[in-house]
C-alpha positions in Angstrom: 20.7 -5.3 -16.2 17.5 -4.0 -18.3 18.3 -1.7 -21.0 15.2 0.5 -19.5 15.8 2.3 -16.0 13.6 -0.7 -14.3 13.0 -4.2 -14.3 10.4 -4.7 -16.6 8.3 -7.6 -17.8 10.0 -8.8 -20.9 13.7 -8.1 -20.0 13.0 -11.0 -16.8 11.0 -13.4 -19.0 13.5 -13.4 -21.7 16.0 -14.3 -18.8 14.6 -16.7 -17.5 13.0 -19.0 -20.5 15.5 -17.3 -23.4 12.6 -16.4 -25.5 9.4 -14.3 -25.5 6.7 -15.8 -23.3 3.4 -13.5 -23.8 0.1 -14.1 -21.0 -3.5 -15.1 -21.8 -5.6 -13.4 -20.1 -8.6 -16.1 -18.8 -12.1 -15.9 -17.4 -13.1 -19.4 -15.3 -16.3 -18.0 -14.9 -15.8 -17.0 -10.7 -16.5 -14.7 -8.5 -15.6 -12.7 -5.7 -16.3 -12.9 -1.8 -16.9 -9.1 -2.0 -19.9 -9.6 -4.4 -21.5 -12.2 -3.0 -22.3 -11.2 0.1 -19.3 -13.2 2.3 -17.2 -10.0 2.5 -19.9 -7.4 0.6 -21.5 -6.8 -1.7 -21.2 -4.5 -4.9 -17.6 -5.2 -5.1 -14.6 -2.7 -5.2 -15.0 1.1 -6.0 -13.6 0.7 -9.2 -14.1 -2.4 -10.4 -16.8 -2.8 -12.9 -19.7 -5.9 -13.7 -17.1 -8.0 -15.4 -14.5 -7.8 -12.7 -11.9 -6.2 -14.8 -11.9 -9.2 -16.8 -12.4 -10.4 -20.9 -16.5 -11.5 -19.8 -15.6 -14.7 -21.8 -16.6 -17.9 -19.5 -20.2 -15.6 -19.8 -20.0 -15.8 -23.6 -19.7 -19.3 -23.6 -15.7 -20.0 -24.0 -14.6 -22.7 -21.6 -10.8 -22.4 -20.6 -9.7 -24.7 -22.9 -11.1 -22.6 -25.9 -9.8 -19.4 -24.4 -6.5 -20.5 -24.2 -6.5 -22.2 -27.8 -7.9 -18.2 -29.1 -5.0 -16.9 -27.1 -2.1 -19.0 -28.3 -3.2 -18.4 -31.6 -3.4 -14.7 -31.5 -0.7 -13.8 -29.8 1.8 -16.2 -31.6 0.5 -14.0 -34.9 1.2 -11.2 -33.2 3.9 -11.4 -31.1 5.6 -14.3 -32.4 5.9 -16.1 -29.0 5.6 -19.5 -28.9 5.6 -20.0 -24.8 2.6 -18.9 -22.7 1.3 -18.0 -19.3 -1.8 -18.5 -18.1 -3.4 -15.5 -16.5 -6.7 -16.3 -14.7 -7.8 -12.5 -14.5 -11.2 -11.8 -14.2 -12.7 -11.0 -10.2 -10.9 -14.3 -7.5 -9.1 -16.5 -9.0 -8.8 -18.4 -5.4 -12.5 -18.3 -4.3 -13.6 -22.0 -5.2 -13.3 -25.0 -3.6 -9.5 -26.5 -4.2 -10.8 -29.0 -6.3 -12.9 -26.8 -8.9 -9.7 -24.7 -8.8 -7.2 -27.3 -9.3 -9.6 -28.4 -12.6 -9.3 -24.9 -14.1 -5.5 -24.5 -13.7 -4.7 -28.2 -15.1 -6.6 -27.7 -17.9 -4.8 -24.2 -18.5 -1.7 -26.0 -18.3 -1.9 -29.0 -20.6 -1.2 -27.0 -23.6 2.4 -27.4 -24.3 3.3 -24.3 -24.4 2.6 -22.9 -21.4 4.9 -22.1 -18.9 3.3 -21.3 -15.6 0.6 -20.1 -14.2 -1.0 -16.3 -12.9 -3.5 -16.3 -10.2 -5.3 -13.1 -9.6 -6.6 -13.1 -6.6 -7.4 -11.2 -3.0 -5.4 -11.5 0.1 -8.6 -13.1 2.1 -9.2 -15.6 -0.2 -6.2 -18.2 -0.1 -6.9 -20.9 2.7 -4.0 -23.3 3.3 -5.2 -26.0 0.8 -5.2 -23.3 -1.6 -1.6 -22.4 -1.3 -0.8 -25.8 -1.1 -2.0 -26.1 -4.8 -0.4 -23.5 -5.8 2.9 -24.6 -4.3 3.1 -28.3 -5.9 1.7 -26.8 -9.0 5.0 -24.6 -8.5 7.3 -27.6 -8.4 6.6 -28.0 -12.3 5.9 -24.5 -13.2 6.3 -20.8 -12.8 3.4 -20.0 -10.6 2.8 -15.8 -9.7 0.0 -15.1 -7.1 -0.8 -11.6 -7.9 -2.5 -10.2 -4.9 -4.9 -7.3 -4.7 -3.3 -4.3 -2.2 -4.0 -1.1 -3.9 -3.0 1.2 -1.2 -0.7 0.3 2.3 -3.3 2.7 4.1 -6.0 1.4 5.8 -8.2 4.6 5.4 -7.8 4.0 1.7 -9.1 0.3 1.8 -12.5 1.3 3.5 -13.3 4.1 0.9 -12.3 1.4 -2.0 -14.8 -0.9 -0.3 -11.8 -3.7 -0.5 -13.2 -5.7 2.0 -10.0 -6.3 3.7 -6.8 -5.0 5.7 -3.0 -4.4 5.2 -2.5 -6.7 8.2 -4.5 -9.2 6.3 -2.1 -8.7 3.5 0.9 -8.7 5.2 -0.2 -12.6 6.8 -1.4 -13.6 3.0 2.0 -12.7 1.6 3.7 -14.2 4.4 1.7 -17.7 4.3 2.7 -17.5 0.4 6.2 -16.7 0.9 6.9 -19.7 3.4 6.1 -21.6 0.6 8.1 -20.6 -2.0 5.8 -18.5 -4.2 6.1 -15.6 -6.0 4.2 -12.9 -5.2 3.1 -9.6 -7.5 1.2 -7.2 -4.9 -1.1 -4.6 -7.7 -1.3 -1.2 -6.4 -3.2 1.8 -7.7 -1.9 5.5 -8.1 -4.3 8.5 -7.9 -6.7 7.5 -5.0 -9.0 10.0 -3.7 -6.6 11.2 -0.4 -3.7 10.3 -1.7 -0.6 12.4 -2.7 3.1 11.5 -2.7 3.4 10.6 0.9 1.0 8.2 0.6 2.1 6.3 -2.5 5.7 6.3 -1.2 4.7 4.9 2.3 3.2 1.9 -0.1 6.4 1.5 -1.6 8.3 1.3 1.3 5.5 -1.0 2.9 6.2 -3.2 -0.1 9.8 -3.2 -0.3 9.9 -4.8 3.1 8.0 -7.4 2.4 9.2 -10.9 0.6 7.5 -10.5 -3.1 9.5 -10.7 -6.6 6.9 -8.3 -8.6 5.0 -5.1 -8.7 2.0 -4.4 -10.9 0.9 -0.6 -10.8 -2.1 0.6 -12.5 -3.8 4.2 -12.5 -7.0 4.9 -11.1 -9.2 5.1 -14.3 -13.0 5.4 -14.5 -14.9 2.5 -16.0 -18.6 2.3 -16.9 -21.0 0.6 -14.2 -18.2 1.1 -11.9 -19.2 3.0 -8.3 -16.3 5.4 -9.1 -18.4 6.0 -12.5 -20.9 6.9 -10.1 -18.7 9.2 -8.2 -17.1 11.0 -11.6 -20.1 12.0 -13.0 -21.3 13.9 -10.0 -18.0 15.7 -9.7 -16.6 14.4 -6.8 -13.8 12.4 -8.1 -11.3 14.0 -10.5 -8.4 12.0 -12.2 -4.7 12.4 -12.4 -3.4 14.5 -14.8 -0.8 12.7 -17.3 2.2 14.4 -15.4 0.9 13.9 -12.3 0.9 10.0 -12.7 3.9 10.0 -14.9 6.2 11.8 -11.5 4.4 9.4 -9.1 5.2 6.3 -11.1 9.0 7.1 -11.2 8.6 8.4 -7.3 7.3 5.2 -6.7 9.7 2.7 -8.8 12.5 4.6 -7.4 11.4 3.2 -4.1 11.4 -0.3 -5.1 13.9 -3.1 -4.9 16.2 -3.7 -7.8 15.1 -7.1 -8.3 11.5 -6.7 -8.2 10.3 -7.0 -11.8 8.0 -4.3 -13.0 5.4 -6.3 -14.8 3.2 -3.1 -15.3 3.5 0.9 -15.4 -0.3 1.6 -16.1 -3.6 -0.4 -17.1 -5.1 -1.2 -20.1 -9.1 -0.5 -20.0 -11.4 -1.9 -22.2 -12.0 1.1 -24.6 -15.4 0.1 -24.9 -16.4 0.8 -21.1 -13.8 3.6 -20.7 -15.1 6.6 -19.0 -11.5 8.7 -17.8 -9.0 10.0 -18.3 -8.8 9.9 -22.1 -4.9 10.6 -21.6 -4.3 7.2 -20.4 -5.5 5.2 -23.6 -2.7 6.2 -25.1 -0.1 3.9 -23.5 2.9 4.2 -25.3 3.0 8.1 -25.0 2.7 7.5 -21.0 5.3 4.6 -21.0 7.8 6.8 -23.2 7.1 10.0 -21.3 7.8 7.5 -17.5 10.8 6.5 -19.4 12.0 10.2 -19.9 11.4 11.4 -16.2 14.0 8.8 -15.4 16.0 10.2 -17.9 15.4 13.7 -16.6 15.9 12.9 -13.0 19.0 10.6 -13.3 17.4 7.7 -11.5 16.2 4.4 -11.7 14.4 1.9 -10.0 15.7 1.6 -6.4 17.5 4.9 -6.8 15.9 6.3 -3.4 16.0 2.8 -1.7 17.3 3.6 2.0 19.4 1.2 3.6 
């Protein structure tokens, strides 16, 4: 059992490959059927030019390079010596198979890599795709972290996602008949939504067949539509106790055996608009760490059945 009141990130990894395994963050350069005009165009409310990503494969750095700077700078760091590759930035399945299949073979023929992350949207994994993923999964860990934000399809439209929780509920189904693991990210502090709403995610989730969780607050990033929205007064942020109580509300909703692999984002502080609480992420983690404390509970804690 993790020493924390969740499953979190490290505790798992340590389990599973006896060491510390640390993830490099990739840009392959793609983009994103809700840019491009396929699904829309502009992209999600939140997401800014770069598509929440490094910007790297526009500065020039192939994967190869990318992966060589990350295993270098994270070993210093960290001291890890075994890696994941985490293609990041905007759909990481939008490309024909055999593009893709170049990009995540040449992220894995370093040594020291482990598996393999795909960030990616729920309408953008065709069969072949998955198929991929699947034998690539035979050889490695392989996660296929899947945009949901919010169970609540009222939500969706305002974010501009693009998609549907039905269209979710199929992608994580086509995935999970093939063995994958799947880490569903969801957002706290949406315009409309209060604790009802973020439990009824939870729940939605812990029904469904997935092995991760990656939560993130709503922040406020620079060239972002929600930028748009901020400045004009019509979207205001959670408050640092508000997110900290809906995080644990939230965890306590979830699975034992789900792994937390995050409690809030990391924003570029360089395009950072709001809420100036939230770059200071050890101060939020510690004070999650003490509403558990303070309520007695843990993850799972309010799990029925």
């Amino acid at each position: 059992m993790s020493a924390l009141p969740y499953l979190d990130l490290n505790t798992h990894l340590r389990r599973r490959f006896g060491q510390r395994v640390q993830k490099i963050t990739l840009d392959a350069g793609l983009t994103c059927p809700n840019r491009d005009g396929r699904v829309g165009v502009g992209g999600c409310l939140y997401c800014n030019p770069r598509g929440s990503g490094t910007g790297a494969w526009a500065r020039g750095m192939s994967i190869s390079r990318q992966m060589e700077e990350g295993i270098a700078r994270l070993g210093r760091r960290y001291g890890a010596k075994k890696f994941i590759a985490y293609f990041q930035s905007f759909s990481n399945t939008y490309a024909p198979v055999e593009k893709l299949q170049a990009l995540y073979r040449e992220a894995l023929a370093f040594p020291q890599v482990v598996g393999l992350s795909v960030g990616t949207r729920p309408d953008c994994l065709p069969d072949a795709v998955l198929d991929l993923l699947a034998n690539i999964a035979r050889e490695r860990l392989v996660w296929l972290e899947l945009g949901l934000q919010s169970a609540h399809d009222a939500t969706l439209a305002l974010l501009n996602r693009g998609h549907d929780v039905a269209c979710f509920t199929e992608a994580v189904a086509r995935a999970a008949a093939r063995d994958l693991e799947v880490v569903p990210h969801v957002i706290l502090g949406l315009s409309g939504e209060g604790p009802e709403e973020i439990a009824a995610t939870a729940a939605y989730l812990a029904g469904l067949p997935i092995q991760g969780v990656k939560i993130h607050l709503l922040y406020v990033i620079r060239g972002s539509g929600l930028a748009s929205l901020y400045e004009a007064g019509k979207y205001q942020c959670l408050t640092e106790t508000e997110f900290v109580a809906r995080v644990v509300d939230f965890v306590e909703l979830l699975p034992p055996h789900v792994v937390i692999h995050r409690l809030t984002g990391d924003p570029h502080p360089e395009e950072f608009l709001a809420p100036a609480w939230c770059l200071d992420k050890a101060r939020v983690l510690k004070l999650i760490r003490e509403e558990f404390a303070r309520r007695g509970s843990r993850q799972g804690s309010k799990l029925k059945g």
